[in-house]
C-alpha positions in Angstrom: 162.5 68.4 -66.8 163.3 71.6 -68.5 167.2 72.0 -68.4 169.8 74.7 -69.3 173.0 72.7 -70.0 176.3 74.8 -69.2 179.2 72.7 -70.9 182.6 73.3 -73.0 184.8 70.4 -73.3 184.1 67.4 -74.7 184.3 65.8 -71.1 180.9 67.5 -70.8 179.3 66.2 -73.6 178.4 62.3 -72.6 176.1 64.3 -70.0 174.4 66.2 -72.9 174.1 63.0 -74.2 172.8 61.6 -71.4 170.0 64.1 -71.0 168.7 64.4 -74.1 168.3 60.1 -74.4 166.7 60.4 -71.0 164.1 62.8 -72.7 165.0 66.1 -71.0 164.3 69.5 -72.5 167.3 71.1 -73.3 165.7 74.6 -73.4 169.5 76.4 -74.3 173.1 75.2 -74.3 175.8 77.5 -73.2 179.4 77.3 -73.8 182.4 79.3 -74.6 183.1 81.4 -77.2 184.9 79.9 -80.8 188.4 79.8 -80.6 191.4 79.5 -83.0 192.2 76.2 -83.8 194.0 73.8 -86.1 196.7 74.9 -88.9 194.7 77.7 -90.3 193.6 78.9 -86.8 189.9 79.5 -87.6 187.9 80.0 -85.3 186.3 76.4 -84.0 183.1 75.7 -81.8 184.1 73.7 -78.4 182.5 70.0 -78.8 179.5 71.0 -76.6 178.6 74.0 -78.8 178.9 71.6 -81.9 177.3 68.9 -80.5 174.1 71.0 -79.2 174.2 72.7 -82.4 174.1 69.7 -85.1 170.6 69.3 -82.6 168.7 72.1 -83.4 169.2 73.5 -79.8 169.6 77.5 -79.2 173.4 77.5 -78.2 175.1 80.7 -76.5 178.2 82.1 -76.2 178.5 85.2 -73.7 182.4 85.7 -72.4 180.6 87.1 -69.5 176.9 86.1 -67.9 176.8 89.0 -65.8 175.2 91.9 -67.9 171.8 92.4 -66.9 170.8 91.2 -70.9 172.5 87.8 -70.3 171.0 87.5 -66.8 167.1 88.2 -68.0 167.5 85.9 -70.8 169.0 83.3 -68.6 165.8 84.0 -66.1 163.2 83.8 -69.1 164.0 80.4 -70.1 162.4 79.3 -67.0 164.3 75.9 -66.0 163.2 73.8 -63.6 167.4 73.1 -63.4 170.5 74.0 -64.9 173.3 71.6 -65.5 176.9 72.2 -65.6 180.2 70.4 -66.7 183.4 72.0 -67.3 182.0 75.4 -68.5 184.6 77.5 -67.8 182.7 80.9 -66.3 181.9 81.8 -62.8 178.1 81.8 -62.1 176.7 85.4 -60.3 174.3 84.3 -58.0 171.0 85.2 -59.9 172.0 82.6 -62.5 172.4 80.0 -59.6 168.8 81.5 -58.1 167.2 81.0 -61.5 166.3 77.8 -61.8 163.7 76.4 -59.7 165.8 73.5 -58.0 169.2 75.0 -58.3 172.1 74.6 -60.7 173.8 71.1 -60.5 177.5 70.5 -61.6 179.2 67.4 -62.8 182.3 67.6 -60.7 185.9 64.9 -61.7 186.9 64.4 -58.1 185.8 62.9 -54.4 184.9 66.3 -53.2 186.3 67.9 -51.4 189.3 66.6 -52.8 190.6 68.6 -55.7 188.2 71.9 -56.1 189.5 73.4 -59.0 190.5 73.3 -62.7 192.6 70.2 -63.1 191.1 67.7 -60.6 192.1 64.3 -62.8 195.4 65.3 -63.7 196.3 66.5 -60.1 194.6 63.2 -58.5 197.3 61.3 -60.3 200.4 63.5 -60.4 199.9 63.3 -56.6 199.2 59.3 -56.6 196.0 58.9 -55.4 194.3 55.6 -55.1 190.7 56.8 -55.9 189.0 59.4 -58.1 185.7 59.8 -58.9 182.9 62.1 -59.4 180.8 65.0 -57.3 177.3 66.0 -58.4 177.1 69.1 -56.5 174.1 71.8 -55.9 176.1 74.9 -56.9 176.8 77.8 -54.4 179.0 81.0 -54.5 181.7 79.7 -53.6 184.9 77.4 -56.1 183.3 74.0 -55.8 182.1 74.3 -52.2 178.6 73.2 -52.7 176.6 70.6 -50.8 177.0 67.0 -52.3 174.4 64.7 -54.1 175.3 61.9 -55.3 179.3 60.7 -55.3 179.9 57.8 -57.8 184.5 56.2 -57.8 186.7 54.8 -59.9 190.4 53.0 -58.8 193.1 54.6 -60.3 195.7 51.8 -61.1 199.0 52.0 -62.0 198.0 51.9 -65.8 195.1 54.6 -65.5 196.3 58.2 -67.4 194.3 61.4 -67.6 192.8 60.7 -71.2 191.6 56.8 -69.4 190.6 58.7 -66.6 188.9 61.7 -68.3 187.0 58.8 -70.6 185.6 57.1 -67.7 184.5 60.0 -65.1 182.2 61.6 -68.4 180.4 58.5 -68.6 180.4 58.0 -64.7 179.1 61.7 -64.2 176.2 61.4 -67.4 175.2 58.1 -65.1 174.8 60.0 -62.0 173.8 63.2 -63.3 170.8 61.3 -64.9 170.4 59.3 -61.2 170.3 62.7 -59.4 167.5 64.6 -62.1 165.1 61.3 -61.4 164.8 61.5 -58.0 161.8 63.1 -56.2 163.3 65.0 -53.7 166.8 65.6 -54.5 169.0 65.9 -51.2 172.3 66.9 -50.9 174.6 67.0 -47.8 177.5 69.3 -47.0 180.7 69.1 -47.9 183.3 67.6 -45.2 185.0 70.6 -43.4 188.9 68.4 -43.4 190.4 67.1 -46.4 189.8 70.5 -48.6 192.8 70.2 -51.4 192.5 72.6 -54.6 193.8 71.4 -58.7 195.5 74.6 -60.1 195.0 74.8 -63.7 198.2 72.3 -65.0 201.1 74.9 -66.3 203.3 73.7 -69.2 206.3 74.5 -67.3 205.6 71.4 -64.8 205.5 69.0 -67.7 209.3 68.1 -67.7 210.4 65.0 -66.1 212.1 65.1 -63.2 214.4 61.3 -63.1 215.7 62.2 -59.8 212.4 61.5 -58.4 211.3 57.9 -57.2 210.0 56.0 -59.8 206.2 55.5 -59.1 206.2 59.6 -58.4 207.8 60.1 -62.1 205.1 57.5 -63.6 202.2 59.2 -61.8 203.8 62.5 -63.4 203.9 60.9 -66.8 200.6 59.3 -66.6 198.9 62.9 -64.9 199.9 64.4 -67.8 199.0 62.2 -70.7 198.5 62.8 -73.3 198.3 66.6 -72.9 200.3 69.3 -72.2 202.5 65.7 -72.2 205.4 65.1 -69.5 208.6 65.1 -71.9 212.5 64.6 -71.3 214.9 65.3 -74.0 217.5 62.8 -75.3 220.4 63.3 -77.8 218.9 66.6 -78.7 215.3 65.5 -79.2 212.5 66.5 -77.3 210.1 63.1 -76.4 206.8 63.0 -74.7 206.5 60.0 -72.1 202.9 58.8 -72.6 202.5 55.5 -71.2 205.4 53.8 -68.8 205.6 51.1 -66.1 207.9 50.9 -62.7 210.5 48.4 -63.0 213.2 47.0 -60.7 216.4 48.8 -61.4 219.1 51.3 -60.6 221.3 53.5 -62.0 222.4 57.3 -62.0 218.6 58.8 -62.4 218.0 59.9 -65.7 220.4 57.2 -67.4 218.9 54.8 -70.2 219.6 51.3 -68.4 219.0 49.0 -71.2 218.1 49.5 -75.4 214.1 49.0 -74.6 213.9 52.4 -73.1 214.2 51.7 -69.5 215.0 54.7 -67.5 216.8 54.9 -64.3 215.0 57.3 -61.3 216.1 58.2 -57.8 214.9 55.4 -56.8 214.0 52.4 -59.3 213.4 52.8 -62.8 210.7 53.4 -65.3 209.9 51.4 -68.7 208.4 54.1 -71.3 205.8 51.6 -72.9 204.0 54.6 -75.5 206.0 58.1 -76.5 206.1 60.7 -78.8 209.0 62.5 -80.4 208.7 66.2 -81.8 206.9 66.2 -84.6 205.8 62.4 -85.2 202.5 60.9 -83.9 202.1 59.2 -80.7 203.6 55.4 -80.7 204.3 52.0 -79.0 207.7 51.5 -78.1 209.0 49.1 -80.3 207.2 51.4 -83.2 209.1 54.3 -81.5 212.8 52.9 -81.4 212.9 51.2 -85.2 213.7 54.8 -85.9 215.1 56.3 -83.4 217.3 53.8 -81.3 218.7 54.8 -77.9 221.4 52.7 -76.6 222.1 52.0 -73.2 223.9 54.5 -71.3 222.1 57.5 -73.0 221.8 60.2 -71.0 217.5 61.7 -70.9 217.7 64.9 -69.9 
């Protein structure tokens, strides 16, 4: 087919991928605009951009598509569909009547389960037992589209967002590719019950709360690792909780039980198996406590 791929994060590049090694035509890529990045803050393509434009493909960057110049170019590439992962802009409806079978999205949840912005992160802060992945025909409306093809994956009491994130790209490329080879591609409506919306994850959420039960604080942890990062602070140090496990064990919540970083909650305790101080790299926890020891007792705050 001839495709327009709509894509920012690197989450949507394994379905670039995908299409190009199934021998689409990747007429033009869109993405977002260069932004600031790294120590000097110059300006950086997003991964798709990059990716699309180490390829030779025509890549665009509009911060809006609805001036009528964006919307005739879109209509003069001609695409027999357009495919979209994480772009980041709100479609007007002549982009989403373009193409001539519709515009298609890559979606990171069991719609309609967590429309939104943050749909693998909230599917584990709230402790789901499933995510997975919607490929949608696109409408008007946030993520309200008819479904065509739904693909899951267990989240287990190990899974975080980077493990999740890792395995829903290569699960949506898979389907994504399924949906484009079929004949007649059908979707069905969306189920009217069970409508729950991701807001976009706020930095301010990212504190850990040890008063909670155990499995709630490690779904909080994991939700949020490794970025913005769930973090406590202990003996003046801010540290980022990356990886932990649920233990058997009580104290006052908040209160370091033992010297291998086993933290008391409201109800239970959590082990912090992978952490991160302020300014050191991520680390294992016996890495973690050569240098900075915290003996039973401590208070995390």
């Amino acid at each position: 087919m001839r495709l327009v791929f709509m894509g920012t994060p690197d989450f949507a590049v394994e379905t670039l991928k995908a299409l190009i090694g199934a021998g689409h035509e990747v007429a033009c890529v869109y993405s977002q605009p260069p932004r600031p990045a790294g120590r000097g803050m110059a300006e950086r393509p997003s991964p798709v951009h990059a990716y699309a434009a180490a390829r030779g493909i025509e890549v665009r960057t509009p911060t809006s598509l609805k001036s009528a110049e964006e919307l005739a170019h879109f209509a003069a590439l001609n695409a027999d569909a357009a495919v979209i992962v994480a772009y980041g802009l709100l479609l007007p409806k002549p982009v989403l009547d373009a193409p001539r079978l519709g515009c298609f999205n890559v979606h990171a949840s069991l719609l309609p389960r967590w429309r939104g912005a943050a749909p693998i992160q909230r599917a584990i802060m709230s402790g789901d037992a499933w995510s997975g992945v919607t490929i949608m025909r696109m409408e008007e409306g946030l993520d309200t589209g008819p479904m065509c093809k739904v693909g899951r994956i267990a989240i287990t009491p190990m899974t975080t967002a980077q493990s999740l994130h890792d395995e829903l790209a290569a699960l949506g490329s898979q389907l994504m590719i399924e949906v484009l080879a079929q004949e007649t591609i059908t979707c069905t409506p969306q189920p009217s019950d069970g409508v729950t919306y991701a807001k976009k994850i706020d930095k301010a959420e990212a504190r850990v709360d040890f008063t909670k039960n155990a499995a709630e604080v490690r779904n909080h942890i994991h939700g949020l690792s490794p970025f913005p990062g769930a973090w406590f602070e202990v003996n003046g140090t801010r540290v980022k909780a990356l990886l932990c496990d649920v233990v058997q064990a009580s104290a006052a919540p908040g209160t370091f039980i033992d010297d291998r970083l086993t933290i008391a909650c409201g109800t239970g305790a959590i082990r912090l198996l992978k952490l991160q101080r302020e300014g050191k790299g991520a680390m294992e926890a016996q890495d973690f406590l050569r240098g900075f020891p915290i003996a039973a007792g401590t208070d995390a705050a």
